[in-house]
C-alpha positions, 0 to 999 in steps of 0.5 A: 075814316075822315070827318069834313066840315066846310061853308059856304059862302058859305062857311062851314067846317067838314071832316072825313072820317078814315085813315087818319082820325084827326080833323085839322083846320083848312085855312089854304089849300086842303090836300089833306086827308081830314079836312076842316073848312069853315063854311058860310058865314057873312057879317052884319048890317044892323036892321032888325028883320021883323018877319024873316020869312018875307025874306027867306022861305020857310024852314019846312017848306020843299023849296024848287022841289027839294027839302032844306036836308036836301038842299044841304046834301046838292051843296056839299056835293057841288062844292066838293065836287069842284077842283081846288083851284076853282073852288069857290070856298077857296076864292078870295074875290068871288070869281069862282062863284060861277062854277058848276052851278045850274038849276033854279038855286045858285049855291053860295060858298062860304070863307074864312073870316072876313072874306068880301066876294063880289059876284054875278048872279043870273035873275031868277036864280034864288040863293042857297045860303048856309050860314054855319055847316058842317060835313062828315063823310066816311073813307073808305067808303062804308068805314063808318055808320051813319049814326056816328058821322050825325052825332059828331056834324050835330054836336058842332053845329048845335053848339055854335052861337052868335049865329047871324045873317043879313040881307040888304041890311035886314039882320036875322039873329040867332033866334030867327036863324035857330028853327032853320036847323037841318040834318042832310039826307044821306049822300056820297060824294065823287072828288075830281082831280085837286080836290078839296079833300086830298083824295084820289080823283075819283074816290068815293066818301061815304056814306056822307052827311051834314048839319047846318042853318041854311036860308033859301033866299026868293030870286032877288029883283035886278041891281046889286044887293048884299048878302052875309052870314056869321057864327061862332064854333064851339072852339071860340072860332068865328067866321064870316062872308060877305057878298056884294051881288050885281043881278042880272 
């Protein structure tokens, strides 16, 4: 089975369990069959937020029909679900940012340390935003229990630190971003052609879960605004995005 972890904007680290147990991390392009990618991190302007929620809507709230342990599962399938060479996890700039999203909520990718994305956003679309996550799907599908692919994404993710997000300079810490804690639902993911994965096109990875911090941030007004994310990882790696958003 393989282990994935991945961002978004998100920045975040993801494995597959299957043929080959290693995790190896992705810095480039990610045609391998364990996959490490950092997920959603964004740096950090330094205003402390004193109520969060004026801000970013409640960790248990349903937010647009969806739990936030649902939400995280539409995220890894919409990033997984784009090719490599349109990956937004993968773009240095922000010009992939517009692929494959739909809906009420525009999904944020993460980088790999420092990375500044500039990107259009439509107005009305709240954002999805995971500071710090982590995937583990098993392949070939059914290769691993669900139990065992939860213990490994948790373990990661409730062992990073110096978890950190800001928005138009509003600075969430560790302690205000800690309650937004999730553990997906369980969910499978289809990969196209040239996928982050190193799959066949087509190939089915699960079952599939994640752990994670995510913010779902209210439509923001028109203009640019600037939105980042950071953490630390167990191992001492840190990752982080920035995204300057013109919106509307």
């Amino acid at each position: 089975m393989r282990n994935c972890r991945t961002d978004v904007l998100a920045t975040g680290r993801s494995a597959v369990a299957g043929r080959d147990p290693s995790i190896v991390k992705v810095k480039q392009v990610a045609r391998l069959l364990t996959v490490v990618a950092a997920v959603a991190l964004l740096m950090v302007p330094a205003r402390a937020l004193a109520a969060p929620s004026a801000q970013v809507l409640p960790a248990k709230a349903a937010p647009y029909g969806h739990t936030y342990s649902e939400w995280a599962a539409l995220w890894w399938q919409w990033l997984l679900g784009q090719p490599a060479a349109t990956n937004p996890l993968l773009d240095e700039t922000g010009a992939n940012c517009a692929q494959g999203q739909q809906g009420p909520v525009w999904f944020l990718a993460g980088g790999f340390g420092g990375i500044t994305r500039s990107c259009a956003v439509p107005v009305g679309r709240a954002l999805l935003i995971p500071v710090v996550n982590f995937f583990n799907g098993a392949y070939p599908a059914g290769g691993e229990s669900e139990a065992s692919l939860r213990s490994l994404a948790a373990s990661v993710i409730l062992g990073t630190t110096n978890l950190a997000a800001s928005i138009d300079g509003a600075l969430l810490g560790t302690q205000q971003i800690r309650p937004y804690y999730e553990e997906s639902a369980v969910f499978s993911v289809t990969v196209p052609a040239d996928n982050l994965l190193g799959l066949d096109e087509g190939a089915v990875v699960a079952p599939s879960v994640d752990a994670g911090y995510y913010l779902v941030i209210p439509p923001l007004s028109r203009g640019r605004h600037d939105v980042s994310v950071s953490a630390t990882f167990p191992d001492g790696n840190s990752i982080g995005v920035t995204y300057h958003l013109t919106i509307g």
